[in-house]
C-alpha positions as CSV (number, residue, x, y, z in Angstrom):
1,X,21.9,22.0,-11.1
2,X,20.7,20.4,-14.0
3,X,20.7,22.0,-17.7
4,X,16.9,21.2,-18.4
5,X,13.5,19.5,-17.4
6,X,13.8,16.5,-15.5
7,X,11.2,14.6,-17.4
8,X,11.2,11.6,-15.9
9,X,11.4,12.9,-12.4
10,X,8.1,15.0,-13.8
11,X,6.2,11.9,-15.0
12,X,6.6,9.8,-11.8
13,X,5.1,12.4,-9.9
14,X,2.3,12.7,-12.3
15,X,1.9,8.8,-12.3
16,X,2.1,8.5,-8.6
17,X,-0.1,11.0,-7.8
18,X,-2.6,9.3,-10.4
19,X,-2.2,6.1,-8.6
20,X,-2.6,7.2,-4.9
21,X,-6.2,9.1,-6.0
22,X,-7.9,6.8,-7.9
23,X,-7.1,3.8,-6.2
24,X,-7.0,5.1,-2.6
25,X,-8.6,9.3,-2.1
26,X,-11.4,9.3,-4.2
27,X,-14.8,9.1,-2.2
28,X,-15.8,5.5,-4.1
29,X,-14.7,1.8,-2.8
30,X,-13.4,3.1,0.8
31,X,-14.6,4.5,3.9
32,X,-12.6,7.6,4.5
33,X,-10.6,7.4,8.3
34,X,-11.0,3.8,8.9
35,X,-8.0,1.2,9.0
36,X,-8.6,-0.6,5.0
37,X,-8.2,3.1,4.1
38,X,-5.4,3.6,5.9
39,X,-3.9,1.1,5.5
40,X,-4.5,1.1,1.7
41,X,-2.6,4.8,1.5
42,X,0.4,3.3,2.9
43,X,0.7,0.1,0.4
44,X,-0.1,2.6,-2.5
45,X,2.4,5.3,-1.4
46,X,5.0,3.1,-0.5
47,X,4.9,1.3,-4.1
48,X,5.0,4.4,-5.8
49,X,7.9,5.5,-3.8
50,X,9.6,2.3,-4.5
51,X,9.0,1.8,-8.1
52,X,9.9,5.9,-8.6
53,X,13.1,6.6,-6.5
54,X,13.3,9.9,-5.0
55,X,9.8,11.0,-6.2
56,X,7.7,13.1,-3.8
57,X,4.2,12.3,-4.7
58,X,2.6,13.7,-1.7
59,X,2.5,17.9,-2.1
60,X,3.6,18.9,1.4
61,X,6.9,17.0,0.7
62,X,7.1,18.8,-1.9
63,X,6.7,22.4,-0.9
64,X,9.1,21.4,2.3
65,X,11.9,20.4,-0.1
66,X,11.5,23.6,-2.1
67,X,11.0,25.5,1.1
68,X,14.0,24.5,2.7
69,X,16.3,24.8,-0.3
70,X,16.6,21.2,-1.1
71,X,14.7,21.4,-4.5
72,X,15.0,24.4,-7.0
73,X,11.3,26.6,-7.2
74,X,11.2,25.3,-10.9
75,X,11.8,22.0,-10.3
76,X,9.3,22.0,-7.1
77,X,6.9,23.9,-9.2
78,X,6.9,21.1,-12.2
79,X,6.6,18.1,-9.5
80,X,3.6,20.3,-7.8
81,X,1.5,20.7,-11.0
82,X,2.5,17.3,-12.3
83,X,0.9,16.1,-9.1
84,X,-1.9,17.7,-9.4
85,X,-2.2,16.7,-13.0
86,X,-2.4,13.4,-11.7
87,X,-4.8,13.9,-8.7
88,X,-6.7,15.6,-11.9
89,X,-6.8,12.9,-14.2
90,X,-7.5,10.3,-11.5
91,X,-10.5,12.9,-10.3
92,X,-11.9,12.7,-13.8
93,X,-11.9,9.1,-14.0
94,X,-13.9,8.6,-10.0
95,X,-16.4,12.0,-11.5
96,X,-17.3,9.8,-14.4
97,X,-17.4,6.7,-12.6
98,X,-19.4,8.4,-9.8
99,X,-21.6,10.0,-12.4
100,X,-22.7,6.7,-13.6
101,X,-24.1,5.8,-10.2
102,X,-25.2,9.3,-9.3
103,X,-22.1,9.6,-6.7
104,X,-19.1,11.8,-5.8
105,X,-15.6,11.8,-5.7
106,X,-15.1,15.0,-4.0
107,X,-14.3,16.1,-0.4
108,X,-12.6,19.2,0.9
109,X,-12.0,17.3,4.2
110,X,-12.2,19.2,7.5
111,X,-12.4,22.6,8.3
112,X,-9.3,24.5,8.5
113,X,-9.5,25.6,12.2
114,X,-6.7,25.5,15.0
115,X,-6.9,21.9,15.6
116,X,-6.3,21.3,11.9
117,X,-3.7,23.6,11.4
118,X,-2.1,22.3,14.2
119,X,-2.4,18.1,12.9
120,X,-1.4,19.6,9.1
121,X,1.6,21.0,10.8
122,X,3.0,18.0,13.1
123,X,1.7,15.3,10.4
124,X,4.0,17.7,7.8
125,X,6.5,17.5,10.1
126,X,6.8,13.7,10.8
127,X,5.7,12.9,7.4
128,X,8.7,14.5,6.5
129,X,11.2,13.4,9.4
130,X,10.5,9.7,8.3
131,X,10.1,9.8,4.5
132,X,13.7,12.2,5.0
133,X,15.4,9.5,7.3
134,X,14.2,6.1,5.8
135,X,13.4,7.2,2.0
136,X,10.4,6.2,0.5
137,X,9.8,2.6,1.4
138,X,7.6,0.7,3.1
139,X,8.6,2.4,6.5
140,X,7.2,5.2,5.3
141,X,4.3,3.9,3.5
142,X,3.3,2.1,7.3
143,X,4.4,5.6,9.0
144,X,1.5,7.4,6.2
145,X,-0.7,4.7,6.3
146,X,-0.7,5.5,11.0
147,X,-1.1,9.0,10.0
148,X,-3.8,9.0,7.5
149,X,-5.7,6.3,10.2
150,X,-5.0,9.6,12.8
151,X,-6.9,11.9,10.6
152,X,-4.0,13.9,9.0
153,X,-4.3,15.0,5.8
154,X,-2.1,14.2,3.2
155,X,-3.2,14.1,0.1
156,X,-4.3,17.5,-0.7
157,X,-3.4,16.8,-4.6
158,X,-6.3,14.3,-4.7
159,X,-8.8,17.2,-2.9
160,X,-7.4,19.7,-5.0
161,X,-8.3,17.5,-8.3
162,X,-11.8,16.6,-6.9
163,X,-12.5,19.8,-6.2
164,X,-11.3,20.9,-10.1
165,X,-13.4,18.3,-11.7
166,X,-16.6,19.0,-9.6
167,X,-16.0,22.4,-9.8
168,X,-16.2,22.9,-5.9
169,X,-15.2,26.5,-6.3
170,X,-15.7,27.7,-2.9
171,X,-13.6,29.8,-0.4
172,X,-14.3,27.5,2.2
173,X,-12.7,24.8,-0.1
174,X,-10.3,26.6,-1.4
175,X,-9.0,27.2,3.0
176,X,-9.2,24.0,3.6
177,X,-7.9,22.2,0.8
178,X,-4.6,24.6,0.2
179,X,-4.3,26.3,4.0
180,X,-4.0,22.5,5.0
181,X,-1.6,21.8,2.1
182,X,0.2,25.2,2.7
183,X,0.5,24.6,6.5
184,X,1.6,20.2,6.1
185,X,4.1,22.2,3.8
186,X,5.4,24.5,6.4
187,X,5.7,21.6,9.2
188,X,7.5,19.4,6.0
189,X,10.2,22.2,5.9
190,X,10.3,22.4,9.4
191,X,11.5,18.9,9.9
192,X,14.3,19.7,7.2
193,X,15.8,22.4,9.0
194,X,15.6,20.5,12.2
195,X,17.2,17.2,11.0
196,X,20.8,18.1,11.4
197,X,20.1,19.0,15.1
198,X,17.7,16.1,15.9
199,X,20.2,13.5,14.1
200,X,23.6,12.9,14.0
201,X,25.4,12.3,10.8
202,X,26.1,8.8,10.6
């Protein structure tokens, strides 16, 4: 239990967050689903994880730790909005970029129906198993980089910025973007309560 804010805890989620939107989610420079994008996501998110030890970055890792018990609700609640204080300010930069060249930075990503409840819950779940297991390196960053090539959604933090600065204020946004985050987040916590019976202590 710590005695106050973990600031710097706070600002690596807020800079990695940054970092994974603009230079990998936002709808300029990459062709969402293919293997550059991918692939990008994974060298981004596994930096980030290495340069800030024991940061999150990704929401549904996030809301699995504070779901499961691992992280505090204030201290889960600070890394979620300082995430998406960073998708935000990253949004802002790709909206004025866009703007320039009559573009957009925003999408809400697929419909929310039973297959994509289903992939947000299994790609929470593994998402979770590995980063858990291996930490955030760049076994994870590969293991993201597979599952963002497979369609899974993972960063909702960057839709949930886009759809701020745009001001995409839709219910069908609103489904998608947090039922997705909400159910990855469910999966995430899943695969927490499940590691002691899937692995042995070492």
């Amino acid at each position: 239990m710590t005695d106050g804010i973990d600031q710097k805890g706070a600002l690596a989620e807020l800079v990695g967050s940054l970092a994974v939107t603009l230079l990998v989610f936002g709808e300029t420079g990459w062709d969402h689903g293919t293997a550059a994008q991918a692939g990008a996501a994974g060298v981004a998110l596994a930096i980030m994880w290495m340069t800030f030890k024991g940061s999150e970055i990704l929401p549904i890792l996030t809301i699995g730790n504070m779901a499961s018990g691992r992280t505090d609700w204030q201290t889960g609640a600070l890394n979620f909005c300082m995430q998406v204080l960073g998708a935000l300010i990253a949004s802002g930069v790709l909206f004025w970029q866009a703007s320039q060249a009559e573009g957009s930075v925003f999408s809400a990503g697929d419909e929310l129906g039973a297959t994509g409840a289903v992939t947000a819950l299994l790609g929470g779940f593994l998402m979770m198993t590995v980063w858990d297991r291996l930490g955030g390196g760049w076994e994870s960053g590969a293991f993201a980089a597979i599952l963002v090539l497979a369609g899974v959604t993972l960063a909702s933090a960057s839709s949930l910025g886009g759809m701020i600065v745009e001001s995409g204020w839709t219910q069908d946004n609103f489904v998608n973007i947090l039922g997705t985050l909400i159910v990855g987040g469910i999966g995430s916590a899943g695969a927490l309560m499940l590691s002691d019976e899937l692995f042995e202590e070492e």
